[in-house]
C-alpha positions in Angstrom: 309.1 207.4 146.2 307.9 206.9 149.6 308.4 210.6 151.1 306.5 211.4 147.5 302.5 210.7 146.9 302.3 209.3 143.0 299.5 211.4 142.6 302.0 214.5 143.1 304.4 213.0 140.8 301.0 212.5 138.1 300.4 216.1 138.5 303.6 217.2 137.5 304.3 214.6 135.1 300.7 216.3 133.3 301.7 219.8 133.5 305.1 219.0 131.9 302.9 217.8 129.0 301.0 220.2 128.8 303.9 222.8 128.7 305.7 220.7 125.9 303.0 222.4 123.8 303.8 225.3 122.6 301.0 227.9 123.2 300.4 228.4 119.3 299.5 224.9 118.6 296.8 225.1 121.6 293.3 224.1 120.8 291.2 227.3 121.7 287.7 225.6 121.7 287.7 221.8 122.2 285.2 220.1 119.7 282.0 218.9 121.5 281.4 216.0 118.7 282.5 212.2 119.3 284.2 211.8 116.2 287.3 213.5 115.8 288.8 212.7 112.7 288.4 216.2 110.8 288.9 218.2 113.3 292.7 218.6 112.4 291.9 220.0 109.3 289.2 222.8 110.7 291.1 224.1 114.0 293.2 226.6 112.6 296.5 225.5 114.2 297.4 223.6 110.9 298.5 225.6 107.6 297.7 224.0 104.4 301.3 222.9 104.0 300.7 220.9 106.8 297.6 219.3 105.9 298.9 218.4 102.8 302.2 217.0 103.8 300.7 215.0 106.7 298.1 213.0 104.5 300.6 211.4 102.9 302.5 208.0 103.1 305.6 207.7 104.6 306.7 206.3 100.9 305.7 209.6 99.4 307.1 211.0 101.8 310.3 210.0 102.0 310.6 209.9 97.8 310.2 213.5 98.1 312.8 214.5 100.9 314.9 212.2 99.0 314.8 214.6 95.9 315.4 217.3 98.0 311.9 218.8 97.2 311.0 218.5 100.9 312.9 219.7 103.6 313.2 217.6 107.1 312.9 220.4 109.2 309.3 221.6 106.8 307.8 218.0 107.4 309.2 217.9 111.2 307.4 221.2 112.4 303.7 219.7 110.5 304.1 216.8 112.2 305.0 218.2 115.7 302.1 220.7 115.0 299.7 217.7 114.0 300.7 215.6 117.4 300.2 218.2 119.6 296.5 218.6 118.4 296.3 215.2 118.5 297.3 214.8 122.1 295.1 217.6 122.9 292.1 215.3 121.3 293.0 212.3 122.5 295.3 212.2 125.1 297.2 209.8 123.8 301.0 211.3 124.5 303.7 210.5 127.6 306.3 212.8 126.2 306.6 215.0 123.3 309.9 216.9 122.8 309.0 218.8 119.2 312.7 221.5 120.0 315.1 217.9 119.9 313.5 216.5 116.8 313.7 220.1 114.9 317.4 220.1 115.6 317.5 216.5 114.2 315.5 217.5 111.1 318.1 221.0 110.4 321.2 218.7 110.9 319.6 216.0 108.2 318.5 219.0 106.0 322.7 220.1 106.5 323.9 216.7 105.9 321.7 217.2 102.7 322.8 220.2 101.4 326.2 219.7 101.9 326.5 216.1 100.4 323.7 215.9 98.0 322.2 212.4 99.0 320.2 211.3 102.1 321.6 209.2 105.2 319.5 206.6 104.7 316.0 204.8 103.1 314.2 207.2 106.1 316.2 210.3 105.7 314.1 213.4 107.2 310.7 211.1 108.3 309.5 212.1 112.3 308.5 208.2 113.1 306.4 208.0 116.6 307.4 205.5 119.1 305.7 203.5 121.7 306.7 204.8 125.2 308.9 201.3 125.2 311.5 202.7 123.1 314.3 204.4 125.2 315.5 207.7 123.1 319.0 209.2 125.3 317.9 212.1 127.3 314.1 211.6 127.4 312.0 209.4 129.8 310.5 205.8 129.6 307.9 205.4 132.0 305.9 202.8 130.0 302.6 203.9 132.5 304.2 203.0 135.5 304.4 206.5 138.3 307.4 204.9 139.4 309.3 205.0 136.9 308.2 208.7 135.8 311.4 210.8 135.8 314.2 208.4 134.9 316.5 209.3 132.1 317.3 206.7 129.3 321.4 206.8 128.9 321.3 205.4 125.9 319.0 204.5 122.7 317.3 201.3 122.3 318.6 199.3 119.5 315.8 199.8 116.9 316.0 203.7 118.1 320.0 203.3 117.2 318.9 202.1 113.9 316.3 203.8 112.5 318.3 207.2 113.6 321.0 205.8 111.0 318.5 205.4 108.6 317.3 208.9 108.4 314.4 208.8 110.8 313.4 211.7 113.3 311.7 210.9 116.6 309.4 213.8 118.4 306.8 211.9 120.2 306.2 209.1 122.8 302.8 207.7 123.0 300.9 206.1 125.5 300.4 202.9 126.8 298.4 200.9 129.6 299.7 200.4 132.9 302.0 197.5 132.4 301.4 196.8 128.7 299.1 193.9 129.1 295.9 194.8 128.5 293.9 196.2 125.6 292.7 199.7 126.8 295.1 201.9 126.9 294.3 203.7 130.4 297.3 204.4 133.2 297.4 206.7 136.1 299.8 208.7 134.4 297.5 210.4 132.1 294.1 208.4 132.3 292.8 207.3 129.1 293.4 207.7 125.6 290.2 207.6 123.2 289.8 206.4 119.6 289.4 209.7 117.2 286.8 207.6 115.2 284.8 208.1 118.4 286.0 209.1 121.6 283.1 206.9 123.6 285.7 203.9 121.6 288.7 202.2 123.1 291.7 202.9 120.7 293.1 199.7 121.8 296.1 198.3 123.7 298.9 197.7 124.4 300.4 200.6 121.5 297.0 202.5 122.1 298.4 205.6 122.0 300.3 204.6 118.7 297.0 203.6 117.1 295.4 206.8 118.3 298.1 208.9 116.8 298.7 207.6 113.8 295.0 207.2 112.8 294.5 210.8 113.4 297.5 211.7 111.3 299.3 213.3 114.0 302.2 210.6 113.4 302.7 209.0 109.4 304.0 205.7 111.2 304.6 204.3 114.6 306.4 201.7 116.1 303.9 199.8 118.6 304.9 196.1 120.3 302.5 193.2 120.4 302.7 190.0 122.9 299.2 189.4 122.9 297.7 191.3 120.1 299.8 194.6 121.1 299.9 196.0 117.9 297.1 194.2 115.7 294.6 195.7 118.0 295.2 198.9 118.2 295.9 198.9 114.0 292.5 197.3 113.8 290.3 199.6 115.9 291.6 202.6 114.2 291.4 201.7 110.6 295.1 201.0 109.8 297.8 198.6 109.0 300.0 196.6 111.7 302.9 193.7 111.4 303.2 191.4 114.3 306.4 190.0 113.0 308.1 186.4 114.7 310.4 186.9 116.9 313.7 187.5 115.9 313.1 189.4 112.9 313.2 193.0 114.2 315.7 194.3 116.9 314.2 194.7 120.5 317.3 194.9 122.8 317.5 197.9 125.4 313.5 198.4 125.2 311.6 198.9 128.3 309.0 195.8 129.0 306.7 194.2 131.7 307.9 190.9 132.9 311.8 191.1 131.7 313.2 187.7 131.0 310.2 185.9 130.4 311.1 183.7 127.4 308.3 181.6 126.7 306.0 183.9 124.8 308.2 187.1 123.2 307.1 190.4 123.1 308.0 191.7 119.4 308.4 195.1 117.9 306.9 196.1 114.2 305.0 199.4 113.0 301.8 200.7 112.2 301.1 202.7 109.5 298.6 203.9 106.7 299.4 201.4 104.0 301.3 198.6 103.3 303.9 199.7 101.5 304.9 202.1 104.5 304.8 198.4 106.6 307.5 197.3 103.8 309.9 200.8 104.2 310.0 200.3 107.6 311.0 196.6 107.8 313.1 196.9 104.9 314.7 200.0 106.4 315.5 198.3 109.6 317.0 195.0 107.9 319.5 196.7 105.8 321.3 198.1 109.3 321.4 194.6 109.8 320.3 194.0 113.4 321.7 190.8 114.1 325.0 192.6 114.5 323.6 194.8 117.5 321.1 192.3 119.1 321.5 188.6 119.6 318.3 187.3 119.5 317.5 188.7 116.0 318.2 186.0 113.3 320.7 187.3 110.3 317.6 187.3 107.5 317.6 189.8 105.2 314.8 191.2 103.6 313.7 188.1 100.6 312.7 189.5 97.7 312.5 186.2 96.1 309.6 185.3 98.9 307.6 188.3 97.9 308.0 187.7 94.2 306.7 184.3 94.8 303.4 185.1 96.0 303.3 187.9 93.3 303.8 184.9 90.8 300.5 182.9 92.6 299.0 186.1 92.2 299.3 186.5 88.6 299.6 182.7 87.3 296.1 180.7 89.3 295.7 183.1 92.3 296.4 182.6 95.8 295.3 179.9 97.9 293.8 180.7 101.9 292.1 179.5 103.8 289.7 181.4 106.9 287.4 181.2 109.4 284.6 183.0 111.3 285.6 181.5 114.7 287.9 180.4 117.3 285.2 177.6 118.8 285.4 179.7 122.2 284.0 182.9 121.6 282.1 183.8 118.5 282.6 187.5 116.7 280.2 190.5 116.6 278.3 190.8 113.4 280.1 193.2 112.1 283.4 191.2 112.3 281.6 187.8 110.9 280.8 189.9 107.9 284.4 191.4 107.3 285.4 188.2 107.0 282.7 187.3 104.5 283.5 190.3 102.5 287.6 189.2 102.1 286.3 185.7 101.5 284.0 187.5 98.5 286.3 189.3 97.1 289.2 186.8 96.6 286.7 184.6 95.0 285.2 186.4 93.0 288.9 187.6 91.3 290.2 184.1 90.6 291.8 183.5 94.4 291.2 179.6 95.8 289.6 180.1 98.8 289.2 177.0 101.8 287.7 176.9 105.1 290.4 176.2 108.1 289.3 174.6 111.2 290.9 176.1 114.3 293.0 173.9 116.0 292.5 173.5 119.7 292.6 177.5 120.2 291.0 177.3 123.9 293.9 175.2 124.9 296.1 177.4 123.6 294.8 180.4 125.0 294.7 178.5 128.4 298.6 178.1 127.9 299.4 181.6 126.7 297.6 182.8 130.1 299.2 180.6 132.3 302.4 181.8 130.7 301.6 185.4 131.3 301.2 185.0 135.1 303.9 182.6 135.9 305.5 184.4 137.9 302.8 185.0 140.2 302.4 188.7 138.6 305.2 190.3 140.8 307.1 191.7 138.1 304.0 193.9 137.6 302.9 194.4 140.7 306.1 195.3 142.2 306.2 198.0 139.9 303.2 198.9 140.3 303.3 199.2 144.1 306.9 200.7 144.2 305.0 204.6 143.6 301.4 203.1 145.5 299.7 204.0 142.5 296.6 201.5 142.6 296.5 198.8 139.2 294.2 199.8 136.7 290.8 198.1 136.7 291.8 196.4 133.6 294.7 194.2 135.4 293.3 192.1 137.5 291.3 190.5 134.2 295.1 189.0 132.9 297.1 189.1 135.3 295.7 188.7 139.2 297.9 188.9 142.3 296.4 186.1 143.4 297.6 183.3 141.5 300.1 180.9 142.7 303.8 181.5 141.4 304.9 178.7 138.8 307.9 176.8 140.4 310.9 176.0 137.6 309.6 172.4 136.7 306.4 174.1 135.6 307.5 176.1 133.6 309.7 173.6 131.9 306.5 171.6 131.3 304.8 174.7 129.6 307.5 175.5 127.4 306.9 171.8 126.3 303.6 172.2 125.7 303.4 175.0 124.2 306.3 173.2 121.4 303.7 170.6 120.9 301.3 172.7 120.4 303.2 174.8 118.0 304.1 171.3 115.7 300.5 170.4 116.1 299.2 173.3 114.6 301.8 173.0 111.8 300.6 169.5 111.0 297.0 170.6 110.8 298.6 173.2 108.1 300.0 170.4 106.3 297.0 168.0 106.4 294.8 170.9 105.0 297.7 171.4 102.0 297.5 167.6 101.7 293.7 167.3 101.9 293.3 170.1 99.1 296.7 168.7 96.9 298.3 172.4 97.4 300.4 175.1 99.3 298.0 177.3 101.7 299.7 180.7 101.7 297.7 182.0 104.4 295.1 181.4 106.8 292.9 184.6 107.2 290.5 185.4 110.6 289.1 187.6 113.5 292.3 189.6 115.0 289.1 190.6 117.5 285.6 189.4 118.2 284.7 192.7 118.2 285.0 196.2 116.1 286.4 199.0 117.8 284.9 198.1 121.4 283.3 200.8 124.0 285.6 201.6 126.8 286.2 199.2 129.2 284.6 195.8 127.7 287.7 194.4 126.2 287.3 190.9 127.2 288.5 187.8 125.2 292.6 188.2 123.9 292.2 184.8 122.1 292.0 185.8 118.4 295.2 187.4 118.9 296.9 186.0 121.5 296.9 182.7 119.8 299.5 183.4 117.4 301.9 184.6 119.7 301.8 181.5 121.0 302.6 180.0 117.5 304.9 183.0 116.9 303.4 183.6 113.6 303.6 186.3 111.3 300.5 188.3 111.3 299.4 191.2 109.1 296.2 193.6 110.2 294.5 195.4 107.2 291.0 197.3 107.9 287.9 196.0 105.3 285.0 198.0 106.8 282.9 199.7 109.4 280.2 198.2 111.3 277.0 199.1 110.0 273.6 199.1 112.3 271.9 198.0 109.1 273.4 195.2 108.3 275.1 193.9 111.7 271.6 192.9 113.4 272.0 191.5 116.7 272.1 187.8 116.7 268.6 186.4 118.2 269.3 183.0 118.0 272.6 183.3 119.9 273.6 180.1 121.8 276.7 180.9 123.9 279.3 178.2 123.8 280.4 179.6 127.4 280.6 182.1 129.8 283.1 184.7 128.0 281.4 183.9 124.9 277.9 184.9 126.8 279.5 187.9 128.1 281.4 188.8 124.7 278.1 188.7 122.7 276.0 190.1 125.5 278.0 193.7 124.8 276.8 194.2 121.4 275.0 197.2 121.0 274.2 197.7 117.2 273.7 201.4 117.4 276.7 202.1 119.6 279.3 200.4 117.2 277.6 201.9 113.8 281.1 203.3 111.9 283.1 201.5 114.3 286.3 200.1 112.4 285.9 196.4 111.3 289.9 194.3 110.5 291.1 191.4 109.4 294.6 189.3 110.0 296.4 187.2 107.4 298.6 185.0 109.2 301.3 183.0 107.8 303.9 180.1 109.0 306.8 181.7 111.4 309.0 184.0 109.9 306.8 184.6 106.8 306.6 188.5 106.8 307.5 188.7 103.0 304.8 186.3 101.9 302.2 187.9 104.5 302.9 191.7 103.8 302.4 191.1 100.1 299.2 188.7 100.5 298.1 191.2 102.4 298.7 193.8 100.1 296.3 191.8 97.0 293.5 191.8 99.7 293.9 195.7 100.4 294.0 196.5 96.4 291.1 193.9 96.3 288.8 195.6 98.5 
């Protein structure tokens, strides 16, 4: 890398981008406006074929290949048409290979023809994928220059699977420099923007996940989230995400920052338009069972039975959750205090028990989860980062600063204890609350962010979602509404409860987050996805 400057390698790696587009699918005038969301449907690249087939769910979607009234290769070419605007909006690609994924799509269209059944629950579906996901034959460079022009050998596990079930892959989006922040920005390609408004972060780490699939250009991605990795993204671009526990969903052979680090666990889940397309793809992905193909993933099978019996609460005295406006750290933007309000609302007013739930000790925690993150001194990073002489991106040295002394093997032994007690503390809190109120509390519901979907580079508290990877709780995003200058009046009679909380609320610009999206998470007990995904579901029918 040395006799090579990075920013030759960036110049290339942009150019082979750009001529991964075929000239047809090329934006002829770029759209002056902020918002981009419509845009697809006006610039002429786009039949109506592929309009229509592209604003559906991936359940319609795959109902319809399964009949054979949609053809793999048909749906393939809209999507790959759809992406390629989208990166040309957005920016929000590190490698899009549209020629592999239509030979994919024509063998599944074969296979098809010849036996008269599909190949599995995602038979003919073009699925985008984080650029953490190694594909054989293509490049993972996960934002790092030096690792920009090294060939995966073989697929990632999850890859492996959802190929058997049917699923096409065309597109790798992007992703910060080093995954750990929440704006997605690397020296690769620079920054991805929001398509709800460029002047809007689309989030981080799966920003460029969040970006394509809220523009349509992808029907459902698979993102990763260690510190809010997937919830954030989901949440500033309108959509659904699933931060599952660890060991529910195969992650073996992916890419990552800080390999080996086994106190806090990056996990893998998708983001979609819906949650039923949350439910095909988890559902998909347990019946290849993955615990035969990755150790760390625990033989569970998808458990009807669990979502049945919070479709019985549902039906026979309502659901019972609790929520809360704050973490007692930093306190949310208007516009997120009254999203929660409105879930609150509604499950009231249609017969849910609703109870307020008291944080427990969430600066501590987030004190822990940061310690945990730079325990090694940040030289797994950095060493990557220094290996092309690229600089770090502005956003780094917030998380995880070179400057911080290395934790020596006894320390971290005394973290990984303290962050079990804190896990079994929080669980008795949970408890106490069901003994207090004589009941079972399905789910606790709160901020994923203190803010909507922020302005570029003012990203600054983790905690809302950070905290529950500490817990390693299962954690559902679903959007409720859109900051309104209106209603979400700056708070006059703010009284910070400290310095990031000053700074947090001192970023709040009505007028500048007016339509910006405004989420919720519903968080349940470790390994809960069933119960979540279909609590989670109520609330989305609800509102």
């Amino acid at each position: 890398m040395a006799s090579v400057s990075w920013q030759s390698i960036v110049a290339e790696k942009k150019a082979s981008i750009e001529n991964s587009i075929p000239n047809d699918w090329k934006i002829k005038n770029a759209p002056s406006e902020d918002n981009l969301m419509d845009f697809p449907e006006r610039c002429g690249i786009l039949s109506p074929f592929d309009l229509e087939v592209t604003s559906l769910s991936a359940t319609e979607l795959v109902g319809r290949l399964a009949t054979g009234n949609l053809k793999a290769v048909d749906l393939t070419l809209s999507f790959c048409k759809r992406a390629a605007v989208a990166q040309q909006l957005l920016n929000c690609v590190h490698l899009f290979f549209p020629e592999a994924a239509l030979v994919q799509a024509r063998q599944l269209d074969e296979y098809y023809a010849r036996h008269n059944k599909t190949v599995g629950p995602l038979h003919g579906l073009p699925i985008s994928l984080k650029d953490q996901l190694r594909v054989k034959g293509t490049e993972t460079s996960m934002g790092y220059v030096a690792w920009v022009g090294k060939r995966d050998e073989t697929d990632s596990v999850l890859v492996k699977l959802l190929r058997q079930a049917g699923a096409i892959f065309y597109v790798k989006t992007s992703v910060p420099q080093t995954l750990m922040v929440c704006e997605t920005v690397n020296n690769i390609i620079g920054r991805t923007v929001n398509p709800r408004n460029k002047n809007w972060s689309c989030g981080g780490s799966s920003g460029g996940e969040g970006a394509m699939v809220g523009i349509r250009g992808s029907v459902m991605g698979v993102g990763t989230d260690i510190g809010g990795s997937i919830r954030i993204p989901a949440a500033f671009n309108s959509l659904f995400g699933i931060r599952p526990s660890h060991g529910r969903l195969p992650y073996a052979g992916m890419a990552n920052s800080m390999e080996g680090q086994e106190t806090v666990h990056s996990v893998v889940g998708p983001i979609a338009h819906s949650i039923p397309d949350l439910k095909l793809f988890i559902k998909s992905v347990l019946e290849e069972e993955p615990w035969k193909f990755d150790s760390k993933v625990i033989p569970l099978p998808w458990r009807q039975n669990e979502e049945e019996v919070i479709k019985s609460k549902i039906t026979h005295g309502g659901l019972n959750i609790a929520t809360y406006h704050h973490d007692s750290v930093v306190l949310p933007h208007p516009p997120i205090l009254r999203g929660i309000d409105i879930v609150r609302s509604t499950l009231e007013k249609n017969g849910h028990n609703v109870f307020s739930w008291a944080p427990h000790e969430h600066e501590l925690g987030v004190k822990l989860i940061n310690k945990i993150y730079a325990a090694d001194g940040c030289t797994d990073v950095y060493k990557n980062i220094n290996a092309s002489g690229e600089p770090a991106i502005p956003n780094i040295k917030d998380l995880l600063n070179p400057d911080l002394p290395k934790a020596d093997v006894n320390e971290i032994w005394d973290v990984q204890l303290q962050k079990w007690h804190y896990q079994c503390a929080y669980l008795d809190k949970w408890r106490e609350l069901e003994e207090k109120m004589g009941r079972e509390i399905d789910a606790i519901i709160g901020p994923i962010s203190p803010t909507a979907a922020i302005r570029h580079d003012q990203f600054r508290y983790y905690g809302y979602a950070s905290i529950f990877n500490l817990l390693d709780f299962s954690s559902v995003v679903i959007p409720v509404t859109f900051a309104d200058k209106e209603k979400d009046l700056k708070n006059s009679n703010f009284q910070p409860m400290g310095k990031i909380d000053a700074e947090v609320q001192a970023e709040y610009d009505p007028e500048a987050y007016h339509g910006a999206p405004v989420a919720v998470q519903v968080v349940g007990r470790r390994l809960s996805e069933e119960r979540v995904l279909a609590i989670a579901e109520e609330i989305s029918r609800l509102l």
